[in-house]
C-alpha positions in Angstrom: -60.4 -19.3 -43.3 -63.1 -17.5 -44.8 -60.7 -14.1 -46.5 -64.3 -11.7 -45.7 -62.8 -12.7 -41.8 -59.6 -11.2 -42.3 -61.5 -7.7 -43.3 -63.1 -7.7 -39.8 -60.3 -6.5 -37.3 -58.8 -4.6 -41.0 -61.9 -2.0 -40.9 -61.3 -2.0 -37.1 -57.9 -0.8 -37.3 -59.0 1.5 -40.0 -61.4 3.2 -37.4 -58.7 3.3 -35.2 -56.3 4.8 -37.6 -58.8 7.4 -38.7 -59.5 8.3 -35.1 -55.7 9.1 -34.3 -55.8 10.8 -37.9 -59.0 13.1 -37.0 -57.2 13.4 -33.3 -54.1 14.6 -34.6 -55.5 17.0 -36.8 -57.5 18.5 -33.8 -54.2 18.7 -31.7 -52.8 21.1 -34.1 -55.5 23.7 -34.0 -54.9 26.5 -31.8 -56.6 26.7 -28.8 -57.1 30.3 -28.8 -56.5 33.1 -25.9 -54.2 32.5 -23.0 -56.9 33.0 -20.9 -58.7 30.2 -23.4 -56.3 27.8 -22.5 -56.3 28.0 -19.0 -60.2 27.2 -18.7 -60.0 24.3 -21.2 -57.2 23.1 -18.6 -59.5 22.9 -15.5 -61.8 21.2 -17.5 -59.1 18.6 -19.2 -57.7 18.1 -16.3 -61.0 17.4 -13.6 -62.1 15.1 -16.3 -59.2 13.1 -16.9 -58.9 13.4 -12.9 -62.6 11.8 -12.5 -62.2 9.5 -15.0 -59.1 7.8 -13.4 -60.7 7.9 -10.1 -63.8 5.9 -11.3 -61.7 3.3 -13.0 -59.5 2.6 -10.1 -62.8 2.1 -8.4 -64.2 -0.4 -10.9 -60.9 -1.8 -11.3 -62.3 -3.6 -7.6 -65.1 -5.1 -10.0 -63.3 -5.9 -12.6 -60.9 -8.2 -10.5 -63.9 -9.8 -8.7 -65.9 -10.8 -11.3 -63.2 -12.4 -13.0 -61.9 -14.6 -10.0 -66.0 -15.4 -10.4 -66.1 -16.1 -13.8 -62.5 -18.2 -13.7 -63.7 -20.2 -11.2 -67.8 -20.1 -11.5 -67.7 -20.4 -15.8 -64.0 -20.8 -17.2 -60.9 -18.9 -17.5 -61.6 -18.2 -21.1 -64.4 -16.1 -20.6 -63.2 -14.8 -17.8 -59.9 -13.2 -19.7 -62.8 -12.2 -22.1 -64.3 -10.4 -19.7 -61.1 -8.4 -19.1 -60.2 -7.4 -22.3 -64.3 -6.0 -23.0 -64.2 -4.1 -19.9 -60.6 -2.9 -20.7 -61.7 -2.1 -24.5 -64.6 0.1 -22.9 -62.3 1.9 -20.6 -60.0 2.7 -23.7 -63.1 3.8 -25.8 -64.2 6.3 -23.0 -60.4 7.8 -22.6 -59.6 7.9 -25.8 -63.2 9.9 -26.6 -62.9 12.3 -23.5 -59.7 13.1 -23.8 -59.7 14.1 -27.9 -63.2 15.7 -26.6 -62.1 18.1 -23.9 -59.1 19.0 -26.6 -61.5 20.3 -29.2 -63.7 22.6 -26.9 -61.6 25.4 -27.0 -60.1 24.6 -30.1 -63.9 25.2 -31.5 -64.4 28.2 -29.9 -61.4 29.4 -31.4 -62.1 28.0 -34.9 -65.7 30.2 -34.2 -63.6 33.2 -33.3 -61.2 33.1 -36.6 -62.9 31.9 -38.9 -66.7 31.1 -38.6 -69.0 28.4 -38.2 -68.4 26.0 -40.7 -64.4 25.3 -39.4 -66.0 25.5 -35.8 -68.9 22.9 -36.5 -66.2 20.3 -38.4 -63.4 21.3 -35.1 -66.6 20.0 -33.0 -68.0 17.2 -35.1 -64.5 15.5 -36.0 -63.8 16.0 -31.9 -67.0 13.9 -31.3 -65.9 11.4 -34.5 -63.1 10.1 -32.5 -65.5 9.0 -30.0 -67.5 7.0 -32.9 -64.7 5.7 -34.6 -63.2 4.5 -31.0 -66.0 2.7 -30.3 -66.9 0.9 -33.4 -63.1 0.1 -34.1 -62.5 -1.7 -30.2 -65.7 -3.0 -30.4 -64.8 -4.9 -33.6 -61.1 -5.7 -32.9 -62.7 -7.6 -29.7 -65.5 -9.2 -31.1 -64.0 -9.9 -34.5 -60.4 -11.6 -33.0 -62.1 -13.2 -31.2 -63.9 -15.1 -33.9 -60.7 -14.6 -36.5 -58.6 -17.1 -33.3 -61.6 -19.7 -32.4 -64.5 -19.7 -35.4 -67.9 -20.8 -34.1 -66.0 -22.3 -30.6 -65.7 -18.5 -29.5 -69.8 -18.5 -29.2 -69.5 -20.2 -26.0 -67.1 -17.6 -24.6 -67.5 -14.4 -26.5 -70.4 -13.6 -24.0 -67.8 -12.7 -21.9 -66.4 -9.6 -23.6 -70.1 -8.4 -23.8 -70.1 -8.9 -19.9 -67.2 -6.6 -19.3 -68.3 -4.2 -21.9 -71.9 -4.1 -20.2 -70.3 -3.9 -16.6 -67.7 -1.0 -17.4 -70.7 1.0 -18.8 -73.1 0.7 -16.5 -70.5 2.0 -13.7 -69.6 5.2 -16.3 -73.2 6.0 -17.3 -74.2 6.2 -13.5 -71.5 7.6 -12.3 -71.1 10.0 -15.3 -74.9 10.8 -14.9 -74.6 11.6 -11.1 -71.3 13.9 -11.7 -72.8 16.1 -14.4 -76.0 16.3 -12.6 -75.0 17.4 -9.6 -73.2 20.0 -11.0 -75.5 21.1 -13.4 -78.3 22.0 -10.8 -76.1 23.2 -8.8 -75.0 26.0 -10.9 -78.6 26.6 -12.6 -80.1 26.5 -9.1 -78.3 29.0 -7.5 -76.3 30.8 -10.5 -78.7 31.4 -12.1 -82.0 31.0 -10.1 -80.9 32.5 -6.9 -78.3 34.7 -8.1 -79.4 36.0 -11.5 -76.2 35.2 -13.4 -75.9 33.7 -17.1 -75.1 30.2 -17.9 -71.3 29.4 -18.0 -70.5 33.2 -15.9 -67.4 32.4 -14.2 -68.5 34.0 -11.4 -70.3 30.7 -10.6 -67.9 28.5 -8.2 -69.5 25.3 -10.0 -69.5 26.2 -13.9 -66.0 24.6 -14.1 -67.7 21.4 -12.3 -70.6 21.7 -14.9 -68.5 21.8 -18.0 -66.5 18.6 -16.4 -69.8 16.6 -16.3 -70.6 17.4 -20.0 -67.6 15.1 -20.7 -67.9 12.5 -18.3 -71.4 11.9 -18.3 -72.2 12.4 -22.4 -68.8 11.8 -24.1 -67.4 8.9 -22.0 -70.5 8.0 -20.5 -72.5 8.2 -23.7 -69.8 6.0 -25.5 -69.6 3.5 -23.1 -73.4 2.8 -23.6 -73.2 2.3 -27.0 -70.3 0.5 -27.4 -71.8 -2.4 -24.7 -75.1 -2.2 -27.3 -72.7 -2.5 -30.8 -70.9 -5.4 -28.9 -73.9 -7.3 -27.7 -75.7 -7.3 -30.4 -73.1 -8.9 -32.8 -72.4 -11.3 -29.6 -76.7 -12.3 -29.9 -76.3 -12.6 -33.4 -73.4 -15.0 -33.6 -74.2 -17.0 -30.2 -77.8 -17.4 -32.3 -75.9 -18.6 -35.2 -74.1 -21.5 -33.6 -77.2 -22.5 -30.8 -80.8 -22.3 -33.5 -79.1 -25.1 -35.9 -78.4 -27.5 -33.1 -82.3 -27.0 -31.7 -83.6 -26.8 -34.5 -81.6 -28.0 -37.7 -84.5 -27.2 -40.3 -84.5 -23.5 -39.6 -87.8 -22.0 -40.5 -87.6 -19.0 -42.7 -86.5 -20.5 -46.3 -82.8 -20.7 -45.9 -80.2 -23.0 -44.0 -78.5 -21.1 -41.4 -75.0 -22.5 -41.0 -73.2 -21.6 -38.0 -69.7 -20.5 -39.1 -71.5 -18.2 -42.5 -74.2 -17.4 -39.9 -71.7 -16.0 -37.2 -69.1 -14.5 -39.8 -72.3 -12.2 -41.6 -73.1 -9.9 -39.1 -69.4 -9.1 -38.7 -68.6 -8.2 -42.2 -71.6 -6.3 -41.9 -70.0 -4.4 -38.6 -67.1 -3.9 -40.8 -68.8 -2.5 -43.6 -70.7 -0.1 -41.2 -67.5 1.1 -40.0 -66.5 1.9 -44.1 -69.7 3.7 -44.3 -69.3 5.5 -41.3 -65.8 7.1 -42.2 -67.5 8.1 -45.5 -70.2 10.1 -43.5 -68.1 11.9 -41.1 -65.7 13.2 -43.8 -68.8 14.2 -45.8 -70.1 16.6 -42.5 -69.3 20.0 -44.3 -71.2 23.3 -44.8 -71.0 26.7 -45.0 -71.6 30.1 -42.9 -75.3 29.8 -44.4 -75.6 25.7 -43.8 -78.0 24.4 -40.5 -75.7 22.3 -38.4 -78.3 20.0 -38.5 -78.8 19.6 -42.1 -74.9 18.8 -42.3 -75.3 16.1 -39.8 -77.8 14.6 -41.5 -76.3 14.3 -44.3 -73.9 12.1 -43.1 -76.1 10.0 -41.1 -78.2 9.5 -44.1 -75.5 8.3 -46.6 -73.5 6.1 -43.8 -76.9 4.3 -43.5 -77.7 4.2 -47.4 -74.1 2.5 -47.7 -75.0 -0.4 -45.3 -78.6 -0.9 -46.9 -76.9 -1.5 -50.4 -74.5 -3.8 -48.9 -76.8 -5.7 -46.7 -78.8 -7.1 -49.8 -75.0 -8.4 -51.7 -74.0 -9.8 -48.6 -77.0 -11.2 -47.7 -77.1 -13.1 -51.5 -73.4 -14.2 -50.7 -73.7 -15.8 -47.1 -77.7 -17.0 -48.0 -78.6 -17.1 -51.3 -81.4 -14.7 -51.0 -82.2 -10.8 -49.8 -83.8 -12.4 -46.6 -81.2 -11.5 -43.7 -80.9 -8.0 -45.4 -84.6 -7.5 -44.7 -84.3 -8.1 -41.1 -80.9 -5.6 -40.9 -82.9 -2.6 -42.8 -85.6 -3.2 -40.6 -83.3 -2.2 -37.7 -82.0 0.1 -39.4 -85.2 2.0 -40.6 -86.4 1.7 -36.7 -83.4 3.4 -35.5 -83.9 6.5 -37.8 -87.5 7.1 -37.5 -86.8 6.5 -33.3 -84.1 9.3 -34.0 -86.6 11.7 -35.8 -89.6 10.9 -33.0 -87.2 12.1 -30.2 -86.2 14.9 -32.3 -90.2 16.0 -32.8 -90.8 15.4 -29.3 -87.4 17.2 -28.1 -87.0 20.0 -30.7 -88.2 23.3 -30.2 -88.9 23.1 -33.9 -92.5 21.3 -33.0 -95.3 22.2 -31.1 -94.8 19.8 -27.9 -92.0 22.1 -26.7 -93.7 25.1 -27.7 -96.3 23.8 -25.2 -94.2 23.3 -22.4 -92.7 26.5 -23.0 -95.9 28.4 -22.8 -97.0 26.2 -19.8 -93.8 28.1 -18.2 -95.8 31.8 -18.0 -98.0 30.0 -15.2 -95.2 28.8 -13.5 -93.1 25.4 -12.5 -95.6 23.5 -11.4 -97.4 23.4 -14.9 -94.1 23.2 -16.4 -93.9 20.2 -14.7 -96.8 18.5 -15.1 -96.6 19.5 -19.3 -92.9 17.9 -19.3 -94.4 14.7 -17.7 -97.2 14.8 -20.3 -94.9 14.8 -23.1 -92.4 12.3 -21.7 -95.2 9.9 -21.8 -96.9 10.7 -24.9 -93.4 10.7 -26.6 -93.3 6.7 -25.7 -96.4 5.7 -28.3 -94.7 6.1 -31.4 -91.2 4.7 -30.5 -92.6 1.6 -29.1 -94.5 0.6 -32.1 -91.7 1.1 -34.6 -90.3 -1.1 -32.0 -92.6 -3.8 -32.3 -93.1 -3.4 -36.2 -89.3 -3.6 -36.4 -88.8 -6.9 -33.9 -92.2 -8.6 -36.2 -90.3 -8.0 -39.7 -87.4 -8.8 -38.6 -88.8 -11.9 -37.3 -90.4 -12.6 -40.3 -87.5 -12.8 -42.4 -85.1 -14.6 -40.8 -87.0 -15.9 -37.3 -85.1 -15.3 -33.8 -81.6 -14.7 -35.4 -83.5 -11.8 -37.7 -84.3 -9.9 -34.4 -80.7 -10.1 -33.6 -79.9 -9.1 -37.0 -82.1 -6.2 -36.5 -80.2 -5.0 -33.4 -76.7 -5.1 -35.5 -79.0 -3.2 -38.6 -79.5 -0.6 -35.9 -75.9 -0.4 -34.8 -73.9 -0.7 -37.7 -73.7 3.1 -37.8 -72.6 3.6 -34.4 -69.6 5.4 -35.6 -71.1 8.1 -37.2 -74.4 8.2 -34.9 -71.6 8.2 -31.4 -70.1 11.4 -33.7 -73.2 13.1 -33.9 -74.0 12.1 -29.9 -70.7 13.3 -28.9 -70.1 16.4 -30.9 -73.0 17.9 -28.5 -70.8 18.2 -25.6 -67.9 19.7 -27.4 -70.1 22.6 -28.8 -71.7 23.2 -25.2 -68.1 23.6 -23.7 -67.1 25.8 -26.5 -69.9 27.9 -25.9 -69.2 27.9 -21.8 -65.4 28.5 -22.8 -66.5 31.8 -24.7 -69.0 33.1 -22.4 -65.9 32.8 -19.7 -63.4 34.2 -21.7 -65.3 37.0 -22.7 -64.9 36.7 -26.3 -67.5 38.7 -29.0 -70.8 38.7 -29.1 -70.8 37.1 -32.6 -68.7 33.8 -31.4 -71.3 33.4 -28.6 -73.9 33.1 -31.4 -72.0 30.8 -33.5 -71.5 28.7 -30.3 -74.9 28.9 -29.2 -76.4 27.7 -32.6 -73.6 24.6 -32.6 -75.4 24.1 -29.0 -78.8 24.2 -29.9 -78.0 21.7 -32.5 -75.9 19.6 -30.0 -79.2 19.6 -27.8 -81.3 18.2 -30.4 -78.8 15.6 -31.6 -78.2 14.5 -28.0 -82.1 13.7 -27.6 -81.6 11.8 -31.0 -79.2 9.7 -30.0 -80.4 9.1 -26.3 -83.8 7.7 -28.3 -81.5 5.8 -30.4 -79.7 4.4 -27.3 -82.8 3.5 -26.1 -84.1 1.6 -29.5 -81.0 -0.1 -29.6 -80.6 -1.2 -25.8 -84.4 -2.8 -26.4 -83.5 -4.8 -29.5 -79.8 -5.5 -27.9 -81.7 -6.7 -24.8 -84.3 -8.7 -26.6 -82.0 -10.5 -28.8 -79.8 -11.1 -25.7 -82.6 -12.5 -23.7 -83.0 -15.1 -27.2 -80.2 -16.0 -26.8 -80.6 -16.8 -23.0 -83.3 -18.9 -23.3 -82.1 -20.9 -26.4 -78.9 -21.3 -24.7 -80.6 -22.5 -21.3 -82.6 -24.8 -23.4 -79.2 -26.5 -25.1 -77.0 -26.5 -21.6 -80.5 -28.8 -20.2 -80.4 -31.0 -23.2 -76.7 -31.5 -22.6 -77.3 -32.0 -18.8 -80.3 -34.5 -19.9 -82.7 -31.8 -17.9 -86.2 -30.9 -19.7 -86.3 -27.2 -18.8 -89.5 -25.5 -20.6 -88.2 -21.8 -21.1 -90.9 -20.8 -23.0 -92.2 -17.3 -21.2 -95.6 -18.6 -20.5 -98.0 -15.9 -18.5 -99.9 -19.3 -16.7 -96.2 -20.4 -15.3 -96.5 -19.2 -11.6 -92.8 -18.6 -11.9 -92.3 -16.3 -14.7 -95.2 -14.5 -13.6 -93.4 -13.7 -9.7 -89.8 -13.1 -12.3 -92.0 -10.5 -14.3 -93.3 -8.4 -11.7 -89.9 -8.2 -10.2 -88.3 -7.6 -13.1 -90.9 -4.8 -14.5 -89.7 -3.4 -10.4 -85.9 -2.7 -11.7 -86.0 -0.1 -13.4 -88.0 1.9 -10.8 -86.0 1.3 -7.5 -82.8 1.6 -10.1 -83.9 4.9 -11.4 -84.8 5.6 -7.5 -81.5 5.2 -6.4 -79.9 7.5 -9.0 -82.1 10.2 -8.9 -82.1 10.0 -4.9 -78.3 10.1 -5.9 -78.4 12.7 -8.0 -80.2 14.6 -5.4 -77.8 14.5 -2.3 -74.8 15.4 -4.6 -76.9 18.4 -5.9 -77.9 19.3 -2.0 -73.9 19.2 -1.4 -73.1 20.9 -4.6 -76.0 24.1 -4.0 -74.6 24.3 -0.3 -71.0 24.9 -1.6 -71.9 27.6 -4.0 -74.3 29.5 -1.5 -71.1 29.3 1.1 -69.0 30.4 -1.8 -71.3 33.6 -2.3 -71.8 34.6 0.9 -68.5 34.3 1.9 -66.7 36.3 -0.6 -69.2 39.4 -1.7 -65.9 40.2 -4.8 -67.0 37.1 -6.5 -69.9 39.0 -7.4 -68.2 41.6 -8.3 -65.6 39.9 -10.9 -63.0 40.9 -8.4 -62.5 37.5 -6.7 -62.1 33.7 -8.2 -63.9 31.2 -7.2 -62.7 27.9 -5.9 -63.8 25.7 -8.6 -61.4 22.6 -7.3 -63.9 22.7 -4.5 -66.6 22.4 -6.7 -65.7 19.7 -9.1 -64.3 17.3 -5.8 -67.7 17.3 -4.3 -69.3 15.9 -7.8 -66.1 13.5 -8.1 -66.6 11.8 -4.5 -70.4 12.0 -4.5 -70.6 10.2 -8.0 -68.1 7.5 -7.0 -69.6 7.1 -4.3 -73.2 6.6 -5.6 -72.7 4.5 -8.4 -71.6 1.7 -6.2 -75.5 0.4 -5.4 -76.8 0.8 -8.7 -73.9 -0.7 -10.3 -73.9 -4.1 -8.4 -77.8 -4.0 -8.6 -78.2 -4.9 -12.3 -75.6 -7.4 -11.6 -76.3 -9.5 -8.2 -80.4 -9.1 -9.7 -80.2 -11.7 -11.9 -78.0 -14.1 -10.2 -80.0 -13.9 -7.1 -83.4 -14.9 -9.6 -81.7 -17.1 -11.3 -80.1 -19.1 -8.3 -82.9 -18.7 -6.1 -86.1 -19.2 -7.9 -85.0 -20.1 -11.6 -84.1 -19.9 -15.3 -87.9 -20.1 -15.7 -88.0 -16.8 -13.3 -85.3 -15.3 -14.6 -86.7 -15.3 -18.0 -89.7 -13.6 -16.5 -87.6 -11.1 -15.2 -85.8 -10.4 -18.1 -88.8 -9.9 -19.9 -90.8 -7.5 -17.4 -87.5 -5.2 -16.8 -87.3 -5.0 -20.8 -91.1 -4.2 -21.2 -91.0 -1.6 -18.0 -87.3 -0.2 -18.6 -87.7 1.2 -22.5 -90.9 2.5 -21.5 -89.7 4.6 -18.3 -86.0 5.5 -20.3 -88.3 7.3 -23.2 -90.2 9.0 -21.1 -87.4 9.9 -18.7 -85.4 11.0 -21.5 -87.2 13.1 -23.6 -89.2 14.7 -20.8 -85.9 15.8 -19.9 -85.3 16.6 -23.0 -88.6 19.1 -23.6 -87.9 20.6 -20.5 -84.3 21.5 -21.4 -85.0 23.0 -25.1 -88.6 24.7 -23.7 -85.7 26.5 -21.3 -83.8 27.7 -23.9 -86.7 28.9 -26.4 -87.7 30.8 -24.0 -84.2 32.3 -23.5 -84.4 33.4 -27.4 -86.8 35.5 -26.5 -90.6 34.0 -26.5 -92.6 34.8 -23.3 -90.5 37.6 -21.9 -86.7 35.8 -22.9 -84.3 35.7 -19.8 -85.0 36.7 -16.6 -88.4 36.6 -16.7 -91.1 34.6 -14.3 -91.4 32.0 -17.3 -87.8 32.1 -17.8 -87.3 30.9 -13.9 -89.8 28.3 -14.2 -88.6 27.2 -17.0 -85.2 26.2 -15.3 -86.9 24.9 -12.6 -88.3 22.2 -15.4 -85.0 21.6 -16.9 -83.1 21.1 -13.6 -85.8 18.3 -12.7 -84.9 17.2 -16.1 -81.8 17.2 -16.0 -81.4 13.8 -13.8 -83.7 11.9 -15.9 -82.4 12.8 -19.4 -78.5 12.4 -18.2 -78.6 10.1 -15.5 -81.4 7.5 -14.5 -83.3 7.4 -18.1 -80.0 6.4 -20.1 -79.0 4.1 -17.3 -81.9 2.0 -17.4 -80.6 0.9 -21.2 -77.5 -1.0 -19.6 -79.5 -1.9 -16.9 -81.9 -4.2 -18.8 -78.5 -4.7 -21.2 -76.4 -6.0 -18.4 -79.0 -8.6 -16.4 -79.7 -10.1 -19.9 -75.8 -10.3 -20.7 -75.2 -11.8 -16.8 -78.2 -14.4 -17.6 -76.5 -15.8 -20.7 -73.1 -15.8 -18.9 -74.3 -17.6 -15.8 -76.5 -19.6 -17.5 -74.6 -23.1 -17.0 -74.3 -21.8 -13.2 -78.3 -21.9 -12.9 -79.0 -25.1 -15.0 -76.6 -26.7 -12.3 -78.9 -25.4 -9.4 -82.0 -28.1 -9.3 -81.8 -28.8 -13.5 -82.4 -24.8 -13.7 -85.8 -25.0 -11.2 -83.3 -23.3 -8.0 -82.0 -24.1 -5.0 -85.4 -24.6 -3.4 -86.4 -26.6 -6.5 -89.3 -24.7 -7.4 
């Protein structure tokens, strides 16, 4: 065995070791006030609560689909399927529960000693998140191929399957608990009754601080750790299948299955190096922008993996051509990252616009939000494309999958970055409801503002990566589809042809998805809301002391309507993007399927942009105006301006991030099921069309 092999699952374990290093530390701070430590409780303990309520609930799936899989593919991939969905759980625990440990522990660090301990109490709470992810996603992926080499292409698909599955569930169900708490308490706390953000006079703030976990720490996590494992899954499946179609593989070198396979992990592992060296370089001082801190690390994690790219590429290849396709990914997911920021930030003018939009009142606000959210898809989409042509160039359909693991191999310190946002945001709601000095609030607010930005980053880099994760996914179907027909001496033509009747009818469907999907959880989002608003009107009305300070609000209340509703929602949505494709696939085709695969790519990334950074305009418009511009909080502009972030809220933190394991997880199902539909007809259905 190759000895670069062996230094896969080692940098995984490393992650893992550094996560319970960074978690340890954490767990030693003090958490502050008495009064401190009974809010961080309440929110601890309703997020541990919800998150062992929804996986008891997917545990139903999970069972399901491997009786399917054992009996439909083979046990193999079925026990695959297991451990991916069971490493995605344990990512999302281990994130949320080091997360909702370091909230107060940062408004502490804020309240002793400033913000540069707060922002590292913060950033190394969100860096057990990263380092989670990357560290299980590798161990799974990587023992896999340490135990069965090339054989463990025809299985590994599997562990992507129950990673996809397991995130899907959380992100939706994540997205519709946070949601529905979050207008809830904006609506009436602070529409209705005039109150600030995080008061604890508002029965549902409790509820609200619960959702920042479970819908961007676990939630978040999930996502990307489905996107780091399928695209080193594409990559190695492409590895083994392109030199049995075609043996003389185009682009000036020989791509061998076992060094072809083996290179992206070494480069996941190297990734994981580079990422520990940018977290522990995420320092400043009393003086330092957040931001500029964050950066820093990003910037030097991703120079690392350039640098090694290009030797490793030389090893495996004999030349620098793989390393061009990876830095091509790579390059696309920062300059994503900076679009959404320019687009998102209150720093540039599109916000500004919004927020001025805001004097005249919601409905403009509105209509300027949606403006933006569409304009901001341009730019993204042809870094995109110019990212997907040179990788292409340089190393044909396994450089695009190459491209996707460029993109991801700093998921450790990009899912730190993510995941810090949250833990400032509930250090700041933690300080507003235990009264603590003016001057913590404004070092919590600033760590916010930041975390609002950086959030919008990485939801545009969830995006970038869920399109190339998808695209070199759906490669992988339909060279994999093309094989299983050779083998079954079937001539199936996937090639996506526009004058194939088929893919045509699979492309209009598929370009469909992601509207009735996003439908479903915004309709979601919306009866959870109407039962959350109810709740906190009866609240109100019932008891005039809570008002008053003199009364305490039944938060419990609050934060079991979002649990039951979001449980409860997440079921259609969920089994959507996986009974989709097998329904295509069975019924009309792999021809069809491909088409379908292709249309709710093209449509999804387009309708996730601009659902996600309208949302997140809206949101940052809000707060510029509560710094002070256009009469600061309270004011008419100030109202509509939360009326635009509460419509945002649902489509930056629930259906827009969705839609990435949506197109993620029908591509991921098609590859799976794929010897299922060349079964049906030779792969033309069960109506043999």
């Amino acid at each position: 065995m190759n000895i670069l092999a062996i230094t896969v699952p080692v940098a995984a374990i490393m992650a893992l070791l550094g996560a319970c290093i960074l978690s340890a530390w954490i767990g030693s701070l003090s958490e502050g006030t008495d009064r401190m430590k009974e809010i961080a409780g309440y929110i601890r303990e309703g997020s541990m609560a919800f998150l062992s309520r929804e996986y008891k609930t997917m545990a139903v799936v999970i069972i399901v689909l491997f009786i399917v899989l054992g009996f439909g593919i083979n046990w193999t991939t079925a026990v695959l399927y297991v451990i991916g969905a069971l490493f995605s759980v344990l990512a999302g625990y281990f994130g949320m529960r080091v997360a909702t440990k370091g909230n107060a522990r940062t408004a502490n660090a804020a309240k002793e000693a400033g913000m540069n301990k707060a922002l590292k109490v913060a950033f190394r709470s969100g860096a057990v998140m990263g380092l989670s992810v990357v560290g299980l996603g590798l161990l799974g992926v990587g023992g896999v191929f340490v135990i069965m080499g090339v054989n463990s292409a025809s299985v590994i698909t599997g562990l992507g399957l129950g990673a996809s599955s397991m995130a899907l569930f959380g992100r939706v169900g994540g997205g519709i608990y946070t949601k529905a708490a979050d207008v809830g308490a904006d609506l009436v706390g602070k529409v209705e009754a005039g109150i600030p953000e995080d008061d604890p006079r508002n029965p549902a703030v409790i509820a609200d601080n619960v959702g920042d976990n479970v819908g961007d720490v676990a939630g978040m996590g999930s996502d990307l750790f489905e996107s780091y494992v399928g695209s080193i899954i594409s990559a190695i499946t492409l590895a083994v299948i392109i030199p049995i179609i075609n043996p003389i593989f185009g682009p000036e070198f020989e791509l061998l299955p076992y060094e072809g396979s083996l290179f992206p992990l070494v480069l996941a592992a190297i990734g994981i190096i580079a990422s520990v060296i940018g977290i522990v370089l995420v320092k400043g001082n009393e003086n330092t922008n957040p931001a500029a801190a964050l950066n820093i690390g990003t910037y030097i994690s991703s120079i690392i993996v350039v640098f090694f790219s290009f030797i490793l590429s030389k090893y495996f290849f004999g030349n620098y051509n793989c390393a061009f396709s990876v830095v091509s990914g790579l390059l696309t997911g920062i300059v994503i990252g900076k679009i959404t920021e320019i687009y998102t930030s209150a720093d540039y003018r599109h916000v500004k616009i919004i927020a001025d939009q805001c004097q005249t009142g919601p409905a403009t606000t509105i209509i300027s939000g949606f403006g933006v959210g569409m304009l901001s898809t341009v730019w993204p989409i042809i870094m995109i494309i110019i990212g997907i042509m040179v990788a292409y160039a340089f190393a044909g359909l396994y450089g695009i999958a190459l491209a996707s693991v460029g993109m991801l191999s700093t998921a450790g310190m990009v899912v730190a970055v993510d995941a810090y946002g949250p833990v400032a945001d509930n250090a700041g709601g933690i300080a507003e409801m235990a009264e603590l000095s003016k001057e913590v609030r404004v070092i919590t607010d600033k760590l916010d503002s930041v975390g609002n930005t950086t959030a919008a980053i990485g939801k545009g880099f969830a995006i970038g990566s869920a399109t190339l994760t998808a695209l070199a996914l759906f490669v992988s179907y339909s060279q994999v589809i093309e094989t299983l027909a050779l083998e079954a001496g079937y001539r199936v033509d996937i090639t996506i042809s526009l004058l194939n009747p088929k893919v045509v009818a699979g492309l209009f469907i598929g370009a469909m998805l992601p509207f009735l999907f996003s439908a479903l959880t915004m309709n979601s989002v919306g009866k959870a809301a109407f039962q959350m608003i109810e709740e906190v009107r009866r609240q109100f009305k019932a008891d005039a002391g809570l008002m008053a300070g003199t009364s305490t609000p039944d938060y419990a209340k609050c934060v079991d309507i979002s649990t039951k509703a979001a449980l409860r929602e997440m079921v259609v949505p969920g089994l959507l993007a996986i009974i989709a494709p097998l329904a295509v696939g069975t019924i009309m085709g792999a021809e069809a399927l491909g088409g379908m695969l292709a249309g709710a790519t093209a449509a999804g990334v387009l309708v996730a942009i601009m659902m996600a950074n309208a949302g997140g305009a809206w949101d940052n418009a809000k707060k510029y105006i509560e710094e002070g511009h256009y009469g600061g909080k309270g004011s008419e502009a100030h109202k509509a301006s939360v009326v635009g972030d509460t419509v945002g809220d649902p489509f930056k933190d629930t259906a827009g991030p969705s839609i990435n394991i949506l197109i993620k997880l029908m591509t991921i199902v098609a590859v799976v099921f794929a010897p299922i539909f060349i079964l049906v007809n030779g792969g033309s259905g069960i109506f043999g069309f």
